[in-house]
C-alpha positions in Angstrom: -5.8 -10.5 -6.9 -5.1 -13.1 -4.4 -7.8 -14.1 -1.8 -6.5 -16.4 0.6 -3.9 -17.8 -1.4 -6.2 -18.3 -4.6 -5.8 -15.9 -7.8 -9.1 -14.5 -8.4 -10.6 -12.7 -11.4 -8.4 -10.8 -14.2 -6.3 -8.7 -13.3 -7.8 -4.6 -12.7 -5.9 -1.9 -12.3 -7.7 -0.3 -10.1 -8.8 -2.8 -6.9 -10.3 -0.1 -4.3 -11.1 4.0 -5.0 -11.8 6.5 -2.7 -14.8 8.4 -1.9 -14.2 10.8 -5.1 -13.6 8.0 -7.4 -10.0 8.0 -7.5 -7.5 5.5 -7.4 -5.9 3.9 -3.9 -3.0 2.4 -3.9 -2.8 -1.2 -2.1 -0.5 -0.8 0.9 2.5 -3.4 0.9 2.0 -6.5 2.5 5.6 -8.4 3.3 7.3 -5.6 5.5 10.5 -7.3 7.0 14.0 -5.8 6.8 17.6 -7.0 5.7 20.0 -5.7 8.7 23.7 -6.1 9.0 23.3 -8.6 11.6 19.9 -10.0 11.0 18.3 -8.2 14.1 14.9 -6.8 12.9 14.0 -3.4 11.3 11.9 -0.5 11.7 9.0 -3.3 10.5 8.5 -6.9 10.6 10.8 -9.8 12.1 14.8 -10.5 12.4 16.3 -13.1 11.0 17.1 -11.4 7.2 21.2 -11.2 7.8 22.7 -9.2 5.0 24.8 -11.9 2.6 26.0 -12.1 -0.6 24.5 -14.2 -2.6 21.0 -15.0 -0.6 18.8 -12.8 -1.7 17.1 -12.5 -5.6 15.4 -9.1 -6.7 12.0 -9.7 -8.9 11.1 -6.8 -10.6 9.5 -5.3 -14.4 11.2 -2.9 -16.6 7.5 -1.0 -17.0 7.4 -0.5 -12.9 9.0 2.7 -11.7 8.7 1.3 -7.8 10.6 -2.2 -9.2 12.7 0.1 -10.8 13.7 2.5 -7.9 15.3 -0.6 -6.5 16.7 -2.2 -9.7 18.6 1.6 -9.8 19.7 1.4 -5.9 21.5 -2.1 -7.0 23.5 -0.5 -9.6 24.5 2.5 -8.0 25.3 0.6 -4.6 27.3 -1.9 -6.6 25.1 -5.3 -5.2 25.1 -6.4 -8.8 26.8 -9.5 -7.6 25.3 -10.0 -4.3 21.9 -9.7 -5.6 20.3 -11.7 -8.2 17.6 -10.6 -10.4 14.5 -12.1 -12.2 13.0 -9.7 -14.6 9.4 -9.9 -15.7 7.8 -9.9 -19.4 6.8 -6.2 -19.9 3.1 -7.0 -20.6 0.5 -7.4 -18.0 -1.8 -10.7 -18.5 -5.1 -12.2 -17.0 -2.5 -13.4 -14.4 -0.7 -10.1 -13.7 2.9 -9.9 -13.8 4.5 -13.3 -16.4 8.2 -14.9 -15.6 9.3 -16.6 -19.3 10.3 -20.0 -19.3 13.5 -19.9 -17.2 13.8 -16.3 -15.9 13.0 -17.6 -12.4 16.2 -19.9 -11.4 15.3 -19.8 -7.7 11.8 -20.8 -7.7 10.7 -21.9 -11.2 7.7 -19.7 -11.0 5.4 -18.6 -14.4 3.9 -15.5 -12.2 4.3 -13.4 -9.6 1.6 -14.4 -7.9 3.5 -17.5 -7.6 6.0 -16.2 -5.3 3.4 -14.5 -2.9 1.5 -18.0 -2.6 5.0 -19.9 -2.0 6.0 -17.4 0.9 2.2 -17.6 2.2 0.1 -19.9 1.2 -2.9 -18.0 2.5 -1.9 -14.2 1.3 -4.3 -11.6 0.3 -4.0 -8.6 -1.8 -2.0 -7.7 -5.6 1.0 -9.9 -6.4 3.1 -6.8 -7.2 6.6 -6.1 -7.9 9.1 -5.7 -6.6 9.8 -8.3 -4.1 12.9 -9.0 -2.2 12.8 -13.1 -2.1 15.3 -14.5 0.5 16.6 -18.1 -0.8 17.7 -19.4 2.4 14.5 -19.2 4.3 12.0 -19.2 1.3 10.3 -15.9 2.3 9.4 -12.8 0.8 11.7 -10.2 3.2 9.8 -7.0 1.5 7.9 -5.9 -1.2 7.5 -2.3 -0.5 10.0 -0.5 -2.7 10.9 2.1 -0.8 12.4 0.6 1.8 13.9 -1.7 -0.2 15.8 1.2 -1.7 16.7 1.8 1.7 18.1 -1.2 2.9 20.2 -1.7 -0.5 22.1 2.2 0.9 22.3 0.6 4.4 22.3 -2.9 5.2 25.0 -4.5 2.7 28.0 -2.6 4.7 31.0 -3.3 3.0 29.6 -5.8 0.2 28.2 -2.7 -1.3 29.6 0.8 -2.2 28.2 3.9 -4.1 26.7 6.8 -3.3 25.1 7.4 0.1 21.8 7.5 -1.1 20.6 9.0 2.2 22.8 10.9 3.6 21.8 11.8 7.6 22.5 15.6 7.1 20.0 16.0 4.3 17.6 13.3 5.4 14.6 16.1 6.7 14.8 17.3 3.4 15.2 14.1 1.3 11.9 12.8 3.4 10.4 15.8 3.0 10.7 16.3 -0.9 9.7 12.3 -1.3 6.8 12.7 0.6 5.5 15.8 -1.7 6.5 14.3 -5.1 4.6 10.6 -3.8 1.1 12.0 -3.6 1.4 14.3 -6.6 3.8 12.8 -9.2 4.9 9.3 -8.4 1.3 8.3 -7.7 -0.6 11.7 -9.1 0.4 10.0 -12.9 -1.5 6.7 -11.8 -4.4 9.1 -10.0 -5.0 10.3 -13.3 -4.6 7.4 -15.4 -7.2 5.1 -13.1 -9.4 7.6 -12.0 -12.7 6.6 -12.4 -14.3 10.3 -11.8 -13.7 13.7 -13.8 -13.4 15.3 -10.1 -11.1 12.6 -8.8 -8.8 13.1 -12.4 -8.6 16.8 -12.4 -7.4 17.4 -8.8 -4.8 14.3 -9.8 -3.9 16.4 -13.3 -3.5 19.9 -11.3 -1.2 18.0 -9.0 1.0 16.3 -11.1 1.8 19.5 -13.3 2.2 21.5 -10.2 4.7 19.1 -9.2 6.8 19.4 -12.5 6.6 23.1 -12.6 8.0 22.9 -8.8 10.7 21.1 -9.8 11.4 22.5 -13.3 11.9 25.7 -11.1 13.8 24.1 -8.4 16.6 22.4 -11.3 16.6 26.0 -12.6 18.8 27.7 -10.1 21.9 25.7 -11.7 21.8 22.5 -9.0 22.8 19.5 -10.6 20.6 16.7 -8.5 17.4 17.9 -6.7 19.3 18.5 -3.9 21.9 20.1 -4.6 25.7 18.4 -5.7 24.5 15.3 -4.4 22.5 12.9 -5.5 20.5 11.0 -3.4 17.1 8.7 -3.3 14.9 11.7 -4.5 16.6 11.5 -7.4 15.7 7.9 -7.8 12.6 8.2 -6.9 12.0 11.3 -9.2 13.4 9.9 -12.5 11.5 6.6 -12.3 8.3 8.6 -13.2 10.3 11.2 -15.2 11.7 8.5 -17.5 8.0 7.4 -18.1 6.3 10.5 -18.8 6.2 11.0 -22.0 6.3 7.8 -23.6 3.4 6.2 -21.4 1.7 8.9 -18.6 1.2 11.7 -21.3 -0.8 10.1 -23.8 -2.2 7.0 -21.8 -2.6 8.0 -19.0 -4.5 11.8 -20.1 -1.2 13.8 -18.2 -1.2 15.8 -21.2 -0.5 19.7 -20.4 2.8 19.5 -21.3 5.6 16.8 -22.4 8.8 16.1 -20.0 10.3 17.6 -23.0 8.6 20.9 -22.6 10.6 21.5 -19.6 14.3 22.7 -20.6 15.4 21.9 -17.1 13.8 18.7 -16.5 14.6 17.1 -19.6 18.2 17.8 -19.2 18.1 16.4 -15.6 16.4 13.4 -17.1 19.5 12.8 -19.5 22.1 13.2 -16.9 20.6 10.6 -14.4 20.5 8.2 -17.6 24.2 8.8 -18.1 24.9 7.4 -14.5 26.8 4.5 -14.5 24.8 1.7 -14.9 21.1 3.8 -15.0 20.7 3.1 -18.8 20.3 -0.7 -18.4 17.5 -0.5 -15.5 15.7 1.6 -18.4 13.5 0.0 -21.1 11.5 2.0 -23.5 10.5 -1.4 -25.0 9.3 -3.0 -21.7 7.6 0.7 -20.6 5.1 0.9 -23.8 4.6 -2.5 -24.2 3.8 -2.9 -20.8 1.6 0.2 -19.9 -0.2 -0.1 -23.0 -1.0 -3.8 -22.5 -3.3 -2.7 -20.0 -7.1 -3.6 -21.7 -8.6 -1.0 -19.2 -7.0 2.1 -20.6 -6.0 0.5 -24.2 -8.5 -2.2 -25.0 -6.9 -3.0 -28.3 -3.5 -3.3 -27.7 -2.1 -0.7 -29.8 1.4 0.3 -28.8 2.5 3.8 -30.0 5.3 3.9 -32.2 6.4 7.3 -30.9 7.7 9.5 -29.4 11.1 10.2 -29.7 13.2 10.9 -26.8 16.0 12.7 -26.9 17.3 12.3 -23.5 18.1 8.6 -24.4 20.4 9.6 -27.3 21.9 12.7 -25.9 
């Protein structure tokens, strides 16, 4: 991680754990907001007007958070308003890599890179992904969800889409995130880095709790998880969805059942792939090269050849 401005150590998955031995996420650390007329957001300071053209997306194919956002671009149709620099899949010593030339706006070989350029004295992960702003050389946010956000809101009439957050569903949108978050999006990565047999079976129970919740909620016929329209929990809920099988199941010991196992799921899997433009924010590739490049779970390197998924094909 970085400790005032200074990369420190190899990289470790897990960089704090609570008091059972489980896995705590980092909180975010660049918290501004891009705003129709620059005037500041719910967090951090003004000054991040929403342009076409000013601000570059850094993300990786493995990330599901990066990838929440890469998906929000698509749908919202910023594909030409924001760039993007995509990451090689594997993690290094370094964290996150940029090949040669994948970086046009700052040249940089490493995330970490980007964090030090913004502040030269930052502390904490150099994570993805990260909303860079070109004209003022900042990082405006690195905390994915709200990026998601302010790709549905701030772009106005550069963007168009879905609304991905619709005000009359919004109580139950942000109520449907917030129990998925703590039980699937990070329950997978509670399991994988738990460092406790306690702290990993009350992350295991959680996450197949969740997917029986919503194998029973897709069930009743609805098309998106809420209902005929799909919105950010849909985002949010296929990022780790996609991921399942190919990395969490096997990896990361989430291995009760397969996505596949779950006639409903799996279907809603394939028909948030077919969106228009979804497939290309999805790597298989990038996903098991990437997860299983990580020498604390899979010391050797070993990527699995398997398994077939037959939501990408159908």
């Amino acid at each position: 991680m970085l400790v005032d401005g200074k990369w420190t150590a190899k990289w470790d998955p897990v960089q704090a754990k609570d008091e059972k031995g489980g896995f705590v996420r980092q909180s975010s650390t660049f918290r501004n907001w891009i705003t129709a007329d620059g005037s500041a957001g719910p967090t951090g300071k003004g000054g991040f007007r929403a342009e076409a053209g000013r601000y570059h997306l850094y993300v990786a194919l493995i990330c599901p958070w990066a990838s929440r956002t890469l998906i929000a671009r698509k749908l919202k149709g910023l594909d030409s308003v924001i760039s993007v620099t995509v990451t090689e899949p594997g993690v290094t010593d370094e964290g996150w890599r940029i090949a040669a030339g994948a970086d046009p706006v700052n040249g940089a070989a490493f995330m970490h890179e980007i964090y030090t350029k913004a502040d030269p004295r930052v502390n904490g992960r150099a994570t993805v992904p990260v909303l860079w702003d070109k004209a003022t050389g900042q990082i405006v946010n690195n905390e994915s969800a709200e990026i998601l956000r302010m790709f549905n809101t701030a772009f106005g009439p550069l963007a168009s889409g879905p609304d991905l957050y619709p005000a009359d569903l919004a109580a139950d949108i942000d109520t449907l995130n917030d129990a998925i978050y703590h039980t699937l999006n990070n329950g997978v990565y509670r399991a994988g880095f738990a460092t406790t047999q306690l702290a990993y079976d009350e992350a295991f129970a959680q996450v197949f709790a969740t997917l029986d919740m919503l194998e029973a909620r897709l069930s009743d016929g609805r098309e998106w998880l809420h209902g005929d329209r799909f919105t950010e929990t849909d985002i949010r809920a296929f990022v780790t969805l996609a991921r399942f099988d190919a990395a969490y199941h096997g990896l990361f010991k989430c291995n009760l059942r397969r996505i596949a196992d779950y006639p409903a799921l799996s279907a809603y899997v394939a028909r948030v792939y077919r969106l228009n433009g979804v497939a290309g924010t999805v790597s298989i590739d990038h996903i098991k090269r990437g997860y299983y490049s990580i020498k604390a779970l899979n010391p050797n390197g070993i990527v699995p050849l398997g398994p077939q998924l037959d939501w990408i094909t159908t």
